[in-house]
C-alpha positions in Angstrom: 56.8 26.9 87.2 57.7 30.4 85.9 55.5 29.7 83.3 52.7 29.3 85.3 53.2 32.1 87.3 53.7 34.6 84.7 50.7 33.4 83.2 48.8 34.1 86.7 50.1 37.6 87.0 49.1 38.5 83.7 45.4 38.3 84.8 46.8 40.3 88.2 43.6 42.9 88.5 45.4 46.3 88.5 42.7 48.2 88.2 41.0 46.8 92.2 44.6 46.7 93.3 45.4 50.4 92.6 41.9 51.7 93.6 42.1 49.5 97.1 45.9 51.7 97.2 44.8 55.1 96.5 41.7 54.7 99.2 44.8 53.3 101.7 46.9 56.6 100.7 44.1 58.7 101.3 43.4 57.1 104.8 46.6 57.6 105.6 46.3 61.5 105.0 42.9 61.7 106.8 44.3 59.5 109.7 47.3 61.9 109.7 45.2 65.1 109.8 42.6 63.9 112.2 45.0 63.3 114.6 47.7 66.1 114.3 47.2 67.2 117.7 47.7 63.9 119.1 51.2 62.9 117.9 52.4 60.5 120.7 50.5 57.7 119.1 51.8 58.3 115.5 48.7 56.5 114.1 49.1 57.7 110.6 53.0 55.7 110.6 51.2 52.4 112.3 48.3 53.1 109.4 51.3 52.8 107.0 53.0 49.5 108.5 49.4 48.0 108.4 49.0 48.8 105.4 52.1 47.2 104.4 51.4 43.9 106.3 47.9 44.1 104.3 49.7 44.0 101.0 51.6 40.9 102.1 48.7 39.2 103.2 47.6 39.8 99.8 50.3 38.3 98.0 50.0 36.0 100.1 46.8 34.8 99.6 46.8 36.0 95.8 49.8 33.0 95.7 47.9 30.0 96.9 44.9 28.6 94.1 42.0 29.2 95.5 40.8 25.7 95.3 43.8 24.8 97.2 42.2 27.4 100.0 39.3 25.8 99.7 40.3 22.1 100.5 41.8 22.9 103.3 39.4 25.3 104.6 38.5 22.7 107.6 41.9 23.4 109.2 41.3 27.4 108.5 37.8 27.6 110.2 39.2 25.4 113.1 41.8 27.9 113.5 39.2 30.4 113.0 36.8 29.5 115.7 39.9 28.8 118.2 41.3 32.4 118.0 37.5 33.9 118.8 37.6 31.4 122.0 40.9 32.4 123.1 39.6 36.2 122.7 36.7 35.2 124.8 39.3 33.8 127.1 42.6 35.9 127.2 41.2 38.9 125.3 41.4 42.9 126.1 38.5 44.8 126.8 38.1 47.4 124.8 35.3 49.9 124.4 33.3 47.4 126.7 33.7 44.2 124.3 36.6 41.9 124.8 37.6 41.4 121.1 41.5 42.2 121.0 44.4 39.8 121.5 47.9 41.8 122.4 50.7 40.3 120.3 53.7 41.4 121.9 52.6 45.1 122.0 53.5 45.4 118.8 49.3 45.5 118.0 46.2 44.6 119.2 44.8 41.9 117.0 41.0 41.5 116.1 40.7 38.0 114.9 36.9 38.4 114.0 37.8 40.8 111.2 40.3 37.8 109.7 37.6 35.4 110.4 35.3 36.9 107.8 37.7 36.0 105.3 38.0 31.9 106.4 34.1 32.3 106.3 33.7 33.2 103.1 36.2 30.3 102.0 34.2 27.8 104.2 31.0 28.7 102.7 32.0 28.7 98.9 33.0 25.7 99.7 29.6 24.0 101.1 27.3 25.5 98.6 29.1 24.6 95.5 29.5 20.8 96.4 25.5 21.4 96.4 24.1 19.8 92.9 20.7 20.3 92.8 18.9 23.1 92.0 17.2 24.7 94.9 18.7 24.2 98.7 16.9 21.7 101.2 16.1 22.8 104.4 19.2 20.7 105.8 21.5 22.7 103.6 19.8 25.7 104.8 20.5 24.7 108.1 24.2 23.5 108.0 24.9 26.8 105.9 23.5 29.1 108.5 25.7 26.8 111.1 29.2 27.2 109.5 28.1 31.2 109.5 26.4 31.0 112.5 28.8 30.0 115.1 31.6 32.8 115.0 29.0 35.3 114.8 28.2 33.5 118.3 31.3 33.8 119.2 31.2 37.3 118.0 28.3 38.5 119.9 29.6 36.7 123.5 32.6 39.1 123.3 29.8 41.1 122.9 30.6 42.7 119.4 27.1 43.4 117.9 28.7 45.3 115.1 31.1 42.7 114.3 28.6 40.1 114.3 26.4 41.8 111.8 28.8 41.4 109.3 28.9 37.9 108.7 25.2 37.7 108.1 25.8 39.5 103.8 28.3 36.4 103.4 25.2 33.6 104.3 22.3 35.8 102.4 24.4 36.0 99.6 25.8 32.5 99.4 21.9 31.1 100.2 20.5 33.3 97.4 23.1 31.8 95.2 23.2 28.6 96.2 18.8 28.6 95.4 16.4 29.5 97.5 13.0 28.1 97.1 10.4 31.1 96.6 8.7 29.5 99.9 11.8 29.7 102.0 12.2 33.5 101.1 8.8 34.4 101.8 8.9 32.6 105.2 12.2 34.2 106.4 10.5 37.6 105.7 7.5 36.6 107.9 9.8 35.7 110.6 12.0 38.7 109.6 9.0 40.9 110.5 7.9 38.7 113.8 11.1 38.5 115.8 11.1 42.8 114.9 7.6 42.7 116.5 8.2 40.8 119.1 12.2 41.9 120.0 10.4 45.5 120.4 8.1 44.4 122.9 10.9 42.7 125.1 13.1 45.6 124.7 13.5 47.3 128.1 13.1 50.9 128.1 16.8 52.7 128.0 16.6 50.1 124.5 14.0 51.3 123.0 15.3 55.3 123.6 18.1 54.1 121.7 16.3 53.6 119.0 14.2 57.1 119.6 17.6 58.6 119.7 19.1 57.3 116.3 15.4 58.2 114.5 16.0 61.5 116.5 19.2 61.8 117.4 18.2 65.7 118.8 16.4 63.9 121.6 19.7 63.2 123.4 22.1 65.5 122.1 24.8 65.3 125.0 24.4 61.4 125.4 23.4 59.1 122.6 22.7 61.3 119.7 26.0 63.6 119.7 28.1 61.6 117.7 25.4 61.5 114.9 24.9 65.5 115.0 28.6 66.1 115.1 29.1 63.9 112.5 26.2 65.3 110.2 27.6 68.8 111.1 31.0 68.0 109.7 29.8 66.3 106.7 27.6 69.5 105.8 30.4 72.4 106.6 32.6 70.6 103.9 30.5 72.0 101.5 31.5 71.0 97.9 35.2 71.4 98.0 35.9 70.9 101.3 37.9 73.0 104.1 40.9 71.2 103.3 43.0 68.8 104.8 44.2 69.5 108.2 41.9 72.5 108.2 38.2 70.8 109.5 37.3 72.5 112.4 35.4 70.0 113.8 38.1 67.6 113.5 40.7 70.1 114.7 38.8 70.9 118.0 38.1 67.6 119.0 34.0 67.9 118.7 34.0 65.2 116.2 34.4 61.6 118.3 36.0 58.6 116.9 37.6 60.9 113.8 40.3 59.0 112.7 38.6 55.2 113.4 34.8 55.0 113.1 33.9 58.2 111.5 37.2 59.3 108.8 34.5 59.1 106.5 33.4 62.3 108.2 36.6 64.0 108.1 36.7 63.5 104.4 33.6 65.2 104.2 34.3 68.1 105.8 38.3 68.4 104.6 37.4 67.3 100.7 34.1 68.4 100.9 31.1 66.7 98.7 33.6 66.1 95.7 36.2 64.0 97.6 33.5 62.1 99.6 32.0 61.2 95.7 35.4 60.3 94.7 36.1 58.0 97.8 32.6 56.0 96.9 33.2 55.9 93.6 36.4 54.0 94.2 34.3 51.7 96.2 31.8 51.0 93.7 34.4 50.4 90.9 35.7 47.6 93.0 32.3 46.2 93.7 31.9 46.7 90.1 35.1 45.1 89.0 34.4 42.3 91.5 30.8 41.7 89.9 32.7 41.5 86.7 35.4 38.9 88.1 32.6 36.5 89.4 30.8 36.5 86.2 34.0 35.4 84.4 35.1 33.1 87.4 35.7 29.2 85.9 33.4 27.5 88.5 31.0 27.6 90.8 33.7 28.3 93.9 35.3 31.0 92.2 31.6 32.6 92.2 31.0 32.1 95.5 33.9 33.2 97.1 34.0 36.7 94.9 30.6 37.3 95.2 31.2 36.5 99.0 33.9 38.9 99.7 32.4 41.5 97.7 29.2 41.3 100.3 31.6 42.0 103.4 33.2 45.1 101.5 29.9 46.6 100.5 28.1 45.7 103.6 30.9 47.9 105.4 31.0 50.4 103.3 27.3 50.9 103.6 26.9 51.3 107.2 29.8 52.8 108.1 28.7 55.9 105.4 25.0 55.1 106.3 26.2 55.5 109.9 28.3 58.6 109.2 25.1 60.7 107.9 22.5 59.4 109.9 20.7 57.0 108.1 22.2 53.7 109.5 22.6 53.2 113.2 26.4 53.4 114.9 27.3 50.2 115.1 31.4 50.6 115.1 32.0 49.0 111.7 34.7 50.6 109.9 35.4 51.5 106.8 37.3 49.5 104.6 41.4 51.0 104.1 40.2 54.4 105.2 39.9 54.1 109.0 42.6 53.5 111.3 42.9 49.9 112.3 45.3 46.9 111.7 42.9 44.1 111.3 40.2 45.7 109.4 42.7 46.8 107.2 44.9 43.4 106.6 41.1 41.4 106.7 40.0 43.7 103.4 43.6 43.4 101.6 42.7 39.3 102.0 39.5 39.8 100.5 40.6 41.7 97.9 43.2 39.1 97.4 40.5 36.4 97.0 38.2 38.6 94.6 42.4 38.9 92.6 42.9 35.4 92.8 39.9 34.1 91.4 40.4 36.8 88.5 44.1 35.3 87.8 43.3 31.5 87.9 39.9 32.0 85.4 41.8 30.8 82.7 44.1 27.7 84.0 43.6 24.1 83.3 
């Protein structure tokens, strides 16, 4: 037994594990300095415990094979779709989308961010049984239904942003698992007629939305400001940065959403250009590494679940920067270990601990 479990921790990735740490620490900092002025919530010290329940969940899931995961995967995406019905029924409303369940005040719980992570599971699972080379329109189908029904769930709470980011898990798992040339071409025809037609049934107060994020100096006081503030805090950083607890737009409150949605723009404006590089080029060494991890991966599963969390993390990562300088829309997505929040933060220490355990298994019998 010890054996076998020395041999699995010698294949422990360091090098995601200490990146995904130093992007927590500096979170941590940011969280801290954006909300200095607000220290009856203490959200840098619940940042930390996260964190720390994160790196448990981690082990956690580092310590059971991933094929073990995946066999009993029915029982996890029963669970799964249970908890985003009992949001739906005993959930808080938050921000206008009932997508939190209290546990005992200790935290509000997000069970659509720990969802991802059964998904991911669930799918690997369906698409590597499949043995022939291109998918059927059945598999298609049943693939898009395993995926498809918590981001239902998802959207009834309603959490659009949420929702969204399930959809990288199916492409990716359907471009894997063979698409037919036919079946690609077709879902970008229908891609580019449910736009069409969505903007014709879009009521008006919709459509200014969208005005507003092309323009966001249409609606400066309403729908735009958090797009201009942001944008003007990323661009006073200049390269070095103001330092940390020294952003004047954080300090003074103009920035909205600092230390959850948009610590991304903090960063920018307290590290300026060079720590905002730095941050990202964390993130795409661990998409890297994880690229790496699924081309040396034993089987077909190991692939699919890598390459499957890895598509969650980057999807994330780029809205929430996209979103942060104005070329993505605001959906609410976080970023991954940098803004404040529990479940985002234990849901990315389980992917990373899938994208790990794959890694440490690539060699066993």
């Amino acid at each position: 037994m010890f054996g076998k479990t020395a041999l699995y921790l010698k294949d422990f990735d360091w090098f995601i594990f200490l990146l995904a740490l130093a992007i927590a620490v500096v979170g941590v900092v940011e969280i801290h300095s954006a909300t200095q002025y607000d220290r009856a919530e203490n959200f840098y010290v619940k940042q930390i415990y996260r964190i720390l329940i994160g790196l448990f969940l981690m082990a956690l899931v580092m310590s059971i094979d991933y094929h073990t995961l995946a066999e009993n995967v029915p029982y996890l995406y029963a669970g799964a779709v249970l908890s985003l019905i009992a949001v739906l029924l005993f959930g808080k409303k938050v921000s206008g989308s009932k997508s939190w369940i209290s546990l005992g005040g200790f935290f509000e719980l997000q069970p659509s961010e720990l969802v991802k992570v059964v998904v991911v599971i669930a799918l690997a699972r369906f698409l590597c049984e499949i043995r022939t080379e291109y998918l059927t329109g059945t598999d298609i189908v049943k693939a898009s239904a395993i995926a498809g029904l918590p981001v239902l769930l998802v959207m009834l709470q309603p959490d659009l942003g949420s929702a969204m980011t399930f959809i990288p898990i199916l492409m990716v798992g359907l471009f894997l698992g063979g698409l037919r040339p036919k079946w690609i071409a077709g879902a970008a025809i229908l891609a580019v007629l449910a736009a069409g037609a969505g903007w014709y049934n879009l009521k008006a107060y919709q459509k200014e939305r969208i005005y507003t994020f092309l323009e966001p100096e249409r609606d400066p006081q309403g729908h735009g400001y958090h797009s201009i503030q942001s944008k003007i805090a990323v661009g006073s950083g200049g390269f070095w940065g103001k330092g940390v607890g020294k952003g004047s737009q954080t300090r003074l409150g103009f920035l909205p959403e600092r230390h959850t949605d948009f610590i991304f723009s903090v960063v920018g404006e307290e590290l300026g250009f060079a720590g905002a590089v730095i941050i990202l080029l964390f993130y795409l060494l661990i998409i890297g590494r994880s690229i790496q991890i699924a081309q040396t991966a034993r089987d077909k599963l190991g692939i699919y679940i890598t390459l499957g969390a890895m598509a969650v993390l980057l999807f994330h990562i780029v809205e929430n920067v996209g979103m942060v300088v104005g070329i993505m829309p605001i959906t609410g997505i976080p970023l991954p270990l940098l803004s404040y929040g529990g479940s985002s933060v234990m849901a990315t220490f389980m992917l990373l601990g899938l994208i790990i355990n794959v890694r440490m298994r690539r060699y066993v019998n």
